[in-house]
C-alpha positions as MATLAB code, in Angstrom:
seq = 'XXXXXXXXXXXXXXXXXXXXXXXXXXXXXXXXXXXXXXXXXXXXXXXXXXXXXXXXXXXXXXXXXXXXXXXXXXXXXXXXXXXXXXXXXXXXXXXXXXXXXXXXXXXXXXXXXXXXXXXXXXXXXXXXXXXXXXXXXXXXXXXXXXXXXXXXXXXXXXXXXXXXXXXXXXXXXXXXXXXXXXXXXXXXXXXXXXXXXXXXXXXXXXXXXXXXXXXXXXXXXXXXXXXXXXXXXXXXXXXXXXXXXXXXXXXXXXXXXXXXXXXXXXXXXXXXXXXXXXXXXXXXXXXXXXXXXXXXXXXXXXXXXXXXXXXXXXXXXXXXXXXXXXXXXXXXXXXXXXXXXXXXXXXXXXXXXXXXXXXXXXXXXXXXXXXXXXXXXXXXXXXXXXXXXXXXXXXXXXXXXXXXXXXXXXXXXXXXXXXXXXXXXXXXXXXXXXXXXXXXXXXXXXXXXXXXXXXXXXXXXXXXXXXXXXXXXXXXXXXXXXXXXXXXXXXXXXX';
ca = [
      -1.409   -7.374   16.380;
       0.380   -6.236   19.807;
       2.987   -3.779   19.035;
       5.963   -3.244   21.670;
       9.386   -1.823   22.533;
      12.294   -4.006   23.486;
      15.479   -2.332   24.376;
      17.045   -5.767   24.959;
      20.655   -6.101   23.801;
      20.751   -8.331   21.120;
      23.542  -10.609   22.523;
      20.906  -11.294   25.344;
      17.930  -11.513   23.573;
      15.575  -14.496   23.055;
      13.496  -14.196   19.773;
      11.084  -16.516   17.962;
      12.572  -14.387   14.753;
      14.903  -11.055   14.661;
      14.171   -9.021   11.390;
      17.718   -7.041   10.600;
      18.292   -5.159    7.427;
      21.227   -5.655    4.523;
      22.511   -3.255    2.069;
      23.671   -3.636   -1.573;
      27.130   -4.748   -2.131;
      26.970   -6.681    1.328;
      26.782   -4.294    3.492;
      25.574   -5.113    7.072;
      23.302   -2.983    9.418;
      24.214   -2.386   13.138;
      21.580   -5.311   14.250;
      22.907   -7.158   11.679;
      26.715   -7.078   12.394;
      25.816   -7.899   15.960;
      23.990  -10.972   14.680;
      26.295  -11.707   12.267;
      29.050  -11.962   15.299;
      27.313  -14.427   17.308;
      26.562  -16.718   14.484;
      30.009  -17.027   12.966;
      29.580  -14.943   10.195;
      26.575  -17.114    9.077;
      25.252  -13.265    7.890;
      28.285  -12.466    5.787;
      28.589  -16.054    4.232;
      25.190  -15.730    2.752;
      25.485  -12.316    1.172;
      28.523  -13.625   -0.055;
      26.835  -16.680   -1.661;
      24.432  -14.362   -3.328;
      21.165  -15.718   -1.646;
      19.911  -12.301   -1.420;
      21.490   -8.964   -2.701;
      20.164   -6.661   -1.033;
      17.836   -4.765   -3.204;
      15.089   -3.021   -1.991;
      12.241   -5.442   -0.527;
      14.678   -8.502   -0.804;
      13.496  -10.742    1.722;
      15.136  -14.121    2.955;
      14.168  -15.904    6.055;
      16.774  -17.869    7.830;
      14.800  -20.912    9.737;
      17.981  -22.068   11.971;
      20.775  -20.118   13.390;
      23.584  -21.618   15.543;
      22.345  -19.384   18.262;
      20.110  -20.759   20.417;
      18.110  -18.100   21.274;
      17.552  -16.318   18.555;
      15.646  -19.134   16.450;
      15.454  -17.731   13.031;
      16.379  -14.098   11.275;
      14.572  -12.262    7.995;
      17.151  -10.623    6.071;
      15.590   -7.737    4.748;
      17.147   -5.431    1.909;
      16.989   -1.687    1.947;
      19.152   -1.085   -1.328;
      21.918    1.587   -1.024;
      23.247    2.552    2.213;
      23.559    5.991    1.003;
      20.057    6.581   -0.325;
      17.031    4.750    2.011;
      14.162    7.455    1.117;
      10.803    7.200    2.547;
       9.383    5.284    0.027;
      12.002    2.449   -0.206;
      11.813    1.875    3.677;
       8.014    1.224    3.463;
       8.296   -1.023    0.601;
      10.929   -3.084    2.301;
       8.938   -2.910    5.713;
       5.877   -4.451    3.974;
       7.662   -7.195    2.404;
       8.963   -7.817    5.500;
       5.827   -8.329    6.922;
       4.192  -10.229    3.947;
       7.008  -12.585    4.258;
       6.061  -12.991    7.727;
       2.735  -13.688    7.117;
       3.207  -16.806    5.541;
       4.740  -18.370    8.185;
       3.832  -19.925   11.479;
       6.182  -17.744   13.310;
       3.989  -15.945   16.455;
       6.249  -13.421   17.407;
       9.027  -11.110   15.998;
      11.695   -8.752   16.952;
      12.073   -5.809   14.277;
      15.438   -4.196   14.241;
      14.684   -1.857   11.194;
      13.583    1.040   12.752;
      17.722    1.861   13.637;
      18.332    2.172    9.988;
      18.173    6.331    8.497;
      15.680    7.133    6.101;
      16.248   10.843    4.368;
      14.387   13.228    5.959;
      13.353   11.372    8.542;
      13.422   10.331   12.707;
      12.921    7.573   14.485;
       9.665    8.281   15.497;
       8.877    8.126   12.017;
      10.858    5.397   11.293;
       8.699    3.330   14.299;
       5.296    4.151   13.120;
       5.700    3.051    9.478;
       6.869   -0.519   10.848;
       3.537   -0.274   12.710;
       1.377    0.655    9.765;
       3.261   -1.384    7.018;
       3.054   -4.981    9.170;
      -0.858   -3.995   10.497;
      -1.682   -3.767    6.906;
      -1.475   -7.184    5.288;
      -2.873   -8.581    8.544;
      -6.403   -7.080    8.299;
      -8.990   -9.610    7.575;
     -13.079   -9.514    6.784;
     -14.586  -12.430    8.085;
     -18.306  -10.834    9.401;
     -20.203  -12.355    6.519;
     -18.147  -15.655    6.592;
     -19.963  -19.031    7.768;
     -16.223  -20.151    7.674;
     -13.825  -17.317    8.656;
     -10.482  -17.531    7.522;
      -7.823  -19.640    9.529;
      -6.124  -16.471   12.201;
      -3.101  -15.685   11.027;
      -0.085  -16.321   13.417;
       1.611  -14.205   13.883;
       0.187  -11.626   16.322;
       3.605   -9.575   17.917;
       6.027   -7.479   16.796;
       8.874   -6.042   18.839;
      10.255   -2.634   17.826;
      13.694   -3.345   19.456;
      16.378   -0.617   19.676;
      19.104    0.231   22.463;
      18.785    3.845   21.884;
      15.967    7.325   22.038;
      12.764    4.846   23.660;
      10.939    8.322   23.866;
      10.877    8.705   20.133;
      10.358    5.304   19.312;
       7.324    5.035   21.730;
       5.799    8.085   20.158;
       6.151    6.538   17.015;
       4.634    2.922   18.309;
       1.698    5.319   19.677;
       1.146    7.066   16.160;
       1.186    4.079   14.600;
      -0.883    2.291   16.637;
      -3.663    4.942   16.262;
      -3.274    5.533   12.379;
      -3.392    1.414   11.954;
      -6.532    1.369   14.290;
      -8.186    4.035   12.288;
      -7.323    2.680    9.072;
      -8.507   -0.509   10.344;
     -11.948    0.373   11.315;
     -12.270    2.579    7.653;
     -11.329   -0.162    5.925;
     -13.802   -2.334    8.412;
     -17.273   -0.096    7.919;
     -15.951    0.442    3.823;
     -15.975   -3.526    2.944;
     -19.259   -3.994    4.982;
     -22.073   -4.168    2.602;
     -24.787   -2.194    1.870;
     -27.555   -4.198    3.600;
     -25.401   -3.590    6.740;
     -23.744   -0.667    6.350;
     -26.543    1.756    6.174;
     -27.143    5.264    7.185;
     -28.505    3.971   10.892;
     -25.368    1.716   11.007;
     -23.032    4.598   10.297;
     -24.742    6.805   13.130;
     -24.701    3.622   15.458;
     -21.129    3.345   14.680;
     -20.041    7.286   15.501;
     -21.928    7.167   18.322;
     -20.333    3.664   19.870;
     -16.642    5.571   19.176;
     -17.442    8.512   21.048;
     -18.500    6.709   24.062;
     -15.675    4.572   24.154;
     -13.164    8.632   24.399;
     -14.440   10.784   26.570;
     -13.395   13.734   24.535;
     -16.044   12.590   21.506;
     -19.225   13.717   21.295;
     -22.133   12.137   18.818;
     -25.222   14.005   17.420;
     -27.388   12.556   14.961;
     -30.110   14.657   12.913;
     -32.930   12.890   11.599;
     -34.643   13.517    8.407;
     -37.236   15.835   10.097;
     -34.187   17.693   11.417;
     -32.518   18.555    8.414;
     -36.016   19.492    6.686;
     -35.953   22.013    9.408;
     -32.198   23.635    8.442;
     -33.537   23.411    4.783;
     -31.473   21.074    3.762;
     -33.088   20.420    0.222;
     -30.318   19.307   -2.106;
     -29.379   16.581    0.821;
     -32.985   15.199    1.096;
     -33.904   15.507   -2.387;
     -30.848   12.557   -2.650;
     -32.418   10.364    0.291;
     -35.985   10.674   -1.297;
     -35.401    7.706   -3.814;
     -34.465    5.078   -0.764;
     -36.172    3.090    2.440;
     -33.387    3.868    4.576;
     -33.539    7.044    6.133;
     -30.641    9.615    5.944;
     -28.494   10.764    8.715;
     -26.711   13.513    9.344;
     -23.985   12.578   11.537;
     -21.515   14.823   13.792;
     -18.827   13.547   15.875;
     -16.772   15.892   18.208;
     -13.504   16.090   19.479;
     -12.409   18.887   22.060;
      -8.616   18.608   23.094;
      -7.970   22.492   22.902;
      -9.364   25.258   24.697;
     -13.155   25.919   24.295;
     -12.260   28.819   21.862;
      -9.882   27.218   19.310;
     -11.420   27.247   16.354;
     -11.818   23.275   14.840;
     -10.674   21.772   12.323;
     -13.697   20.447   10.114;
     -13.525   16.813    8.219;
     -16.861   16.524    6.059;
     -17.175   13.219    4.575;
     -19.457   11.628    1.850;
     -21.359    9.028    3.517;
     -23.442    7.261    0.090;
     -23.784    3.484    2.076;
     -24.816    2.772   -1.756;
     -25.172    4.452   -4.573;
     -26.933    2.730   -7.650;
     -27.310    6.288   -9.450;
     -30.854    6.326   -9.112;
     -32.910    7.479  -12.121;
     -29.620    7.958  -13.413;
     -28.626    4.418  -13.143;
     -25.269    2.870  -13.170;
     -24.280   -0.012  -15.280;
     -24.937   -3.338  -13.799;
     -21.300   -4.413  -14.024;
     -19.239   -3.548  -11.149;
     -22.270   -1.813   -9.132;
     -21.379   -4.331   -6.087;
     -18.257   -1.841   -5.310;
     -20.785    1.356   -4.868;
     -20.973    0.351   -1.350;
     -17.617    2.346   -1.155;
     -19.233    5.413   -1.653;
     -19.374    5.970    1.928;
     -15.415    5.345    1.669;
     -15.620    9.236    2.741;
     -17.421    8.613    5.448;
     -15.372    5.564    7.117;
     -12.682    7.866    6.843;
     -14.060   10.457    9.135;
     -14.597    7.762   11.607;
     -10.888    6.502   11.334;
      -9.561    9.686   11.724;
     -11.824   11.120   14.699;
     -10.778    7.819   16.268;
      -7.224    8.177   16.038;
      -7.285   12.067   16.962;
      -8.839   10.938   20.231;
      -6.414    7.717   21.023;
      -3.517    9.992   20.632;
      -5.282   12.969   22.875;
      -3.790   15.502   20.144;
      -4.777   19.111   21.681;
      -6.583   20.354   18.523;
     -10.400   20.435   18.319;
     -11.636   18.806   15.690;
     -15.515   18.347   14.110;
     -16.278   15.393   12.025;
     -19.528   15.337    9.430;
     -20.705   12.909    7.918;
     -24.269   13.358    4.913;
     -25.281    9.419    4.980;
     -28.080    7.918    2.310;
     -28.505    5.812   -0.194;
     -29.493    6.995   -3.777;
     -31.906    4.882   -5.464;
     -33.720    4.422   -8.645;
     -37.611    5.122   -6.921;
     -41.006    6.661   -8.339;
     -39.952    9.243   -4.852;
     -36.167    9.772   -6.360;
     -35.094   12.887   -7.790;
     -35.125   12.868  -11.480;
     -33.491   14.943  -14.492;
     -34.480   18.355  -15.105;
     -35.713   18.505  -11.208;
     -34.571   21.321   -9.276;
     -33.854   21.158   -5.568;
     -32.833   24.402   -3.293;
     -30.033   23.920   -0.779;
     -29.485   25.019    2.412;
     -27.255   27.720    1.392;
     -30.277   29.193   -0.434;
     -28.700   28.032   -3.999;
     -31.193   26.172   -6.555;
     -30.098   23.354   -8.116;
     -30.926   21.591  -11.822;
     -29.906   18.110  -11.038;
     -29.214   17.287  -14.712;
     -27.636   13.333  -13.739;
     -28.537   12.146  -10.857;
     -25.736   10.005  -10.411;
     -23.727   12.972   -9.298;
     -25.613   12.770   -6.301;
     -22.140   13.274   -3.721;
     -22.013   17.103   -4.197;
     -25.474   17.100   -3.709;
     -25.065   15.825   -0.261;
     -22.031   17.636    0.480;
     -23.071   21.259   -0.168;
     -25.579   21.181    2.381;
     -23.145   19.646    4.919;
     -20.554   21.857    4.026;
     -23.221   24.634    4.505;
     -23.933   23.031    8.096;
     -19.868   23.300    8.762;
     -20.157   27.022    9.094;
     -21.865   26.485   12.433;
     -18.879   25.285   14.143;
     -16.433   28.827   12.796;
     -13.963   26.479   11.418;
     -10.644   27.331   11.044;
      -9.877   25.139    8.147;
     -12.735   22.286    6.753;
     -11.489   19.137    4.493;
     -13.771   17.490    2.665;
     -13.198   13.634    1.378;
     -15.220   12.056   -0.863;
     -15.128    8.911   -3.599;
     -16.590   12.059   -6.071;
     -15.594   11.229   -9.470;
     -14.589    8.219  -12.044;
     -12.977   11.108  -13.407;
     -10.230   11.352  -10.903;
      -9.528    7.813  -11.156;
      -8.795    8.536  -14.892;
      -6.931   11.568  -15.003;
      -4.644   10.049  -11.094;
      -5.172    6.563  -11.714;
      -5.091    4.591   -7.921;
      -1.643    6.228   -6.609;
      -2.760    9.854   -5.606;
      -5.917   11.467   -4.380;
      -7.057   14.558   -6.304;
      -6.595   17.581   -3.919;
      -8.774   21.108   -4.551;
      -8.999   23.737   -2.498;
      -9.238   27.651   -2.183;
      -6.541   28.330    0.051;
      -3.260   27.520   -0.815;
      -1.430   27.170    2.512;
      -3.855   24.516    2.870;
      -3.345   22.893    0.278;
       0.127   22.957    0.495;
       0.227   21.814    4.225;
      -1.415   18.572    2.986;
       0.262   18.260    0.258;
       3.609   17.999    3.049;
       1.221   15.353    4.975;
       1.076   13.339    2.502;
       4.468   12.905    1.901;
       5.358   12.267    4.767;
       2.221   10.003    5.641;
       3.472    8.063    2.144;
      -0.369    8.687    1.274;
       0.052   10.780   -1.787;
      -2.283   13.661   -3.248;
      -1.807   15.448   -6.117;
      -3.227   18.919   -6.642;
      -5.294   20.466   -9.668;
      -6.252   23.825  -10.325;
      -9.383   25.656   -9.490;
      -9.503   28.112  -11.816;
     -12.715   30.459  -12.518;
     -12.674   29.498  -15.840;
     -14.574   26.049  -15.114;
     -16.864   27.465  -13.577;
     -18.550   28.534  -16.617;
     -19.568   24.545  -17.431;
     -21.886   24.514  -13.853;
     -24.155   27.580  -15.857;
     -28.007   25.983  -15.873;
     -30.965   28.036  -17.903;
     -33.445   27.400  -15.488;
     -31.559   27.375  -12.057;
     -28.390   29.163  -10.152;
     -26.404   26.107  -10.914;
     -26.011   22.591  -12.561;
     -25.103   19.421  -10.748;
     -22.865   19.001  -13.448;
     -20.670   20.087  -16.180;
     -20.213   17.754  -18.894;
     -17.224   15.340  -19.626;
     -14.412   17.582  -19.189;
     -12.628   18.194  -16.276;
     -14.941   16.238  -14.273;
     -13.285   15.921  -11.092;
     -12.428   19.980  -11.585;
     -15.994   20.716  -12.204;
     -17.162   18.225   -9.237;
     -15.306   21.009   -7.037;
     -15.797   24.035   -8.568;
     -19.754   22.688   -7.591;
     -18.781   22.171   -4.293;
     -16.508   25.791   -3.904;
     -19.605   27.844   -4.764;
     -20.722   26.566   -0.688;
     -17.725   27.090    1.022;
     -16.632   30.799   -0.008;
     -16.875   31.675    4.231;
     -13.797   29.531    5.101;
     -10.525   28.021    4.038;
     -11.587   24.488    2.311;
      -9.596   21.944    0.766;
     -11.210   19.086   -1.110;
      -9.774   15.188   -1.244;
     -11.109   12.980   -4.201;
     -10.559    9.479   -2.907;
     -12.151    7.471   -6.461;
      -9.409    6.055   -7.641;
      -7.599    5.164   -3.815;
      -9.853    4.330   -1.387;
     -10.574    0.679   -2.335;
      -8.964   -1.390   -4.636;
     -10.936   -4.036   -7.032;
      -9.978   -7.191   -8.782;
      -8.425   -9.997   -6.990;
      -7.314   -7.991   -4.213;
     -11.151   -5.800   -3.785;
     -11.272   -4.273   -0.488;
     -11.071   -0.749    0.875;
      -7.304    0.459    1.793;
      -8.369    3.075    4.221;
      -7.049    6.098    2.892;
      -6.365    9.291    3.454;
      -6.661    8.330    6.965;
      -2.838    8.416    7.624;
      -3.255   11.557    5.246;
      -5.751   13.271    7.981;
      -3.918   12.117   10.687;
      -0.185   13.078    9.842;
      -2.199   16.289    9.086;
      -3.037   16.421   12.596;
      -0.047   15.634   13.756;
       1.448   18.868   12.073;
      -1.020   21.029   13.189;
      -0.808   19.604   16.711;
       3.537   20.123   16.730;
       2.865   23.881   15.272;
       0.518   24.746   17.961;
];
């Protein structure tokens, strides 16, 4: 999808299709008033009529307008005038765009961007038109003899007489966050016989030669048996694929700025190994790299937008396997941080990749490091598939993404910490379990992880229950991607 700004006055404009916005109790938008003039009132008839009310995501396409240059409108409603929050414009931007999906219109002029949202700019404003049309307009069709008819349209004009600067920053953001999102959700629905641990290192280093301030490394097995990287390896033992330990670097700042570290879990598929999962619903465990995908997204759009931050992304990549090699109950692996381990499941195999790359993060003297992982079913229980589970041990952290993600519209939800869990990790025969029982399992999944990251400021996303979505619709969504990124932006505007 080409995304562009038109400054166009509307009485001149030619359009294939101009999308203006209504309000309850017929109230009319500036775009739409203006259209509503030059047709007549043909606007004001139909709200009259009662074709649409106005309600939030109230859509009604209008294929002929006495106007011949503006061939057809999309009434779109945004509810009361008086109180358009954040939430409400992104739901009636994405019908928008799903009602323009079924047609055979090619291009568009969006006029909804004029319209105030509480709390909020135009530059905001343009970049969640970008991100809410990109969205529905993503399609899989590698492992298609038949790929799926393209869909038509393929522009959409942000059009607005007034402040081109902001809106063009807000195209930009947009533009990046949908590219990043696209690519996670790209590398997530691949599956597993593609998407390996080589494919995932193939696939940082093709990004960073396409910005030249990225930087790839990959470390080989051999490599990480060197840093002592036990608890990672001991994961990797039970598959043919070899495991990757993959680093992608962005420098936008000053050589001495500390970076920001993303770690993210990179399992390309995760059957449980000895552990093993039920057979029903094992085809989605090639999300468990959903982490991972993210990392790329992000790094991506950190580098299209040239944001002067510097910025480290990690990424542990294996597969874990049922194999006479794999780790078993009752084994006991030591990680790189010196810590043994009684692996008591080994289908909590994610924290056993992750300590030893959070371990490796302390190499780069981070300033902050975020960790993202599809950790626990037991996030998805307690959150459900509306927020991600957010941990950490340092609260402006925390709270700094928290205020990402509301304005990103890609929701976490925070849960305590506290010492007291920590008492469910105790093992008899080793300095700590891999895990503690059923309760609190997405608690106790970090409180594992917090006994490796005691040297920094660490915050910890669990992305179960939102990075893909099953059923009917089963696909990856691409979160917390605009998460990471609006969390970029922030730190980017503070420094």
């Amino acid at each position: 999808m080409d995304y562009l700004l038109a400054n166009t006055p509307i009485e001149k404009l030619e359009s294939e299709c101009l999308i203006v916005a209504i309000f309850e109790e017929n109230q009319l938008s500036p775009a739409a008033q203006t259209l509503d003039s030059l047709t007549d009132g043909l606007i004001s008839n139909i709200l009259t009529r009662g074709d649409i009310k106005g309600k939030v995501a109230d859509t009604l396409l209008i294929n002929y307008l006495p106007h011949a240059a503006i061939k057809r409108a999309l009434l779109v409603g945004l509810g009361d005038k008086n109180d358009l929050s954040s939430k409400k414009y992104r739901k009636a931007v994405a019908a928008a765009a799903n009602t323009l999906k079924a047609t055979q219109i090619k291009s568009a002029d969006c006029c909804l961007v004029e319209n105030q949202v509480t709390g909020q700019n135009l530059t905001w404003n343009a970049r969640h038109i970008v991100e809410a049309f990109d969205a529905p307009f993503y399609q899989f069709n590698d492992c298609k003899s038949k790929p799926a008819a393209k869909l038509t349209l393929t522009s959409i004009s942000l059009h607005s007489e007034t402040d081109a600067v902001a809106i063009q920053a807000g195209l930009d953001q947009g533009l990046a966050i949908a590219q990043g999102v696209a690519l996670t959700k790209h590398v997530s629905d691949l599956p597993g016989n593609i998407c390996t641990p080589t494919y995932l290192a193939e696939q940082a280093i093709e990004i960073a030669k396409q910005h030249k301030n990225l930087s790839a490394e990959i470390l080989e097995e051999a490599d990480m048996q060197k840093l002592g990287m036990g608890s990672f390896l001991s994961v990797s033992r039970g598959s043919r694929q070899p495991a990757k330990l993959i680093t992608l670097e962005y420098k936008g700042a000053d050589a001495n700025t500390q970076p920001i570290v993303f770690v993210g879990k990179g399992l390309t598929f995760d059957a449980g190994g000895i552990s093993l999962k039920p057979g029903a619903g094992m085809d989605e465990m090639k999300y468990d790299m959903c982490g991972s995908a993210a990392v790329l997204g992000a790094l991506q759009a950190a580098a299209q937008l040239q944001l002067p931050l510097n910025i480290v992304g990690i990424i542990p990549s294996s597969e874990n396997m049922p194999d006479g090699d794999a780790n078993k109950p009752g084994d006991i692996v030591t990680s790189m941080a010196g810590l043994t381990i009684e692996i008591l499941n080994t289908d909590a195999e994610g924290r056993l990749i992750l300590c030893d790359a959070l371990t490796y993060a302390k190499k780069f003297n981070p300033d902050v490091v975020i960790d993202m992982a599809t950790l626990t079913g037991a996030c998805l229980v307690a959150l459900g598939r509306v927020p991600s589970g957010l941990l950490g041990n340092d609260d402006t952290l925390c709270n700094d993404l928290s205020a990402a993600s509301e304005t990103a519209l890609d929701s976490v939800w925070r849960l305590p910490l506290w010492e007291e869990y920590q008492d469910q990790l105790k093992s008899n025969f080793a300095d700590i379990a891999n895990i503690g029982g059923r309760d609190a399992g997405t608690i106790t999944a970090a409180c594992f992880l917090s006994r490796f990251t005691k040297d920094y400021k660490w915050a910890h996303l669990d992305i179960a229950g939102t990075a893909w979505k099953s059923g009917d619709a089963k696909g990856a969504t691409g979160r917390p991607v605009p998460l990471l990124v609006q969390y970029l932006l922030d730190r980017a505007n503070a420094a």
